[in-house]
Every structure is written in C-alpha cells, then in structure tokens.
C-alpha positions as CSV (number, residue, x, y, z in Angstrom):
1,X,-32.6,17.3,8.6
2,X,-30.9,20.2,6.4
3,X,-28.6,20.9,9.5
4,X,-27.6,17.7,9.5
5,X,-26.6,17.5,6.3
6,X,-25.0,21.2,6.4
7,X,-22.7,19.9,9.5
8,X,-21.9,16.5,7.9
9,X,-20.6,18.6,4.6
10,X,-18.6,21.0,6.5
11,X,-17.1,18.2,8.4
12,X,-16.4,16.3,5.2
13,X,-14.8,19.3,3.3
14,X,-12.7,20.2,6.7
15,X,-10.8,16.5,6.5
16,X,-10.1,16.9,2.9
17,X,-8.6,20.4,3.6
18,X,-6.8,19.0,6.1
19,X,-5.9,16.3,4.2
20,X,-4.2,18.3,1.7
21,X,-2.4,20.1,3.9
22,X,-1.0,17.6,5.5
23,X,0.4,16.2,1.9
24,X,1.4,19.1,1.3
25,X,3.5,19.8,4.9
26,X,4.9,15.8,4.5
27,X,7.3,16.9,1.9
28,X,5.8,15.9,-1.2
29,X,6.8,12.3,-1.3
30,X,10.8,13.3,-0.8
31,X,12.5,10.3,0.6
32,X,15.0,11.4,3.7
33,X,18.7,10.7,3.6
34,X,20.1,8.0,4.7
35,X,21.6,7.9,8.4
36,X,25.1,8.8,8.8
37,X,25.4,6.7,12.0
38,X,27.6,3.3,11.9
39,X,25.2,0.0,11.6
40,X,25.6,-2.0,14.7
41,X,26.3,-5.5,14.6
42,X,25.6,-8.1,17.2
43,X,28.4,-11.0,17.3
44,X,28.3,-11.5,13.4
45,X,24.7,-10.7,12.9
46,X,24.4,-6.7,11.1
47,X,21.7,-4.6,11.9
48,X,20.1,-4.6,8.0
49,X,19.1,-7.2,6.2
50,X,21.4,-9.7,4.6
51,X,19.7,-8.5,1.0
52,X,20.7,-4.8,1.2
53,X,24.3,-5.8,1.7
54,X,26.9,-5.2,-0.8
55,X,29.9,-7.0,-0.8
C-alpha cells in the first residue's frame, strides 16, 4: 500500500513539474504579432469578422 502511494506522489509531483515548465516554455502569456500576410476575401465576403473591421 505505501508503494502505491509513493508511485502515485511521484507521478503527481512529475505533472506539476512539467506543468510549470511548460508555462514557463509558452512564453509567459505574450500574445504573438499579428500576421503580416494580406486578408483574403472571397467575392465581397473578408476573411475576419465584420466586428474587427475598421472603416
């Protein structure tokens, strides 16, 4: 029974480590730029939504 428990801890404390790593790698929340590519349009339909457009 104390093996079991002694596996399931390691196993819990190696997926928050990873976890945190993984945070850490993503970038810490920094959003990425924004495309520099054209949008495309199909006939008069654009390719983002009609709310995101400036006029």
């Amino acid at each position: 029974m104390i093996v079991v428990l002694v596996v399931l801890g390691l196993a819990s404390l190696a997926g928050v480590i990873g976890t945190v790593v993984l945070v850490i790698r993503d970038g810490h929340g920094q959003i990425p730029l924004e495309p520099s590519v054209r949008p495309w349009t199909a006939g008069h339909l654009p390719s983002r939504p009609y709310s995101t457009i400036r006029l």
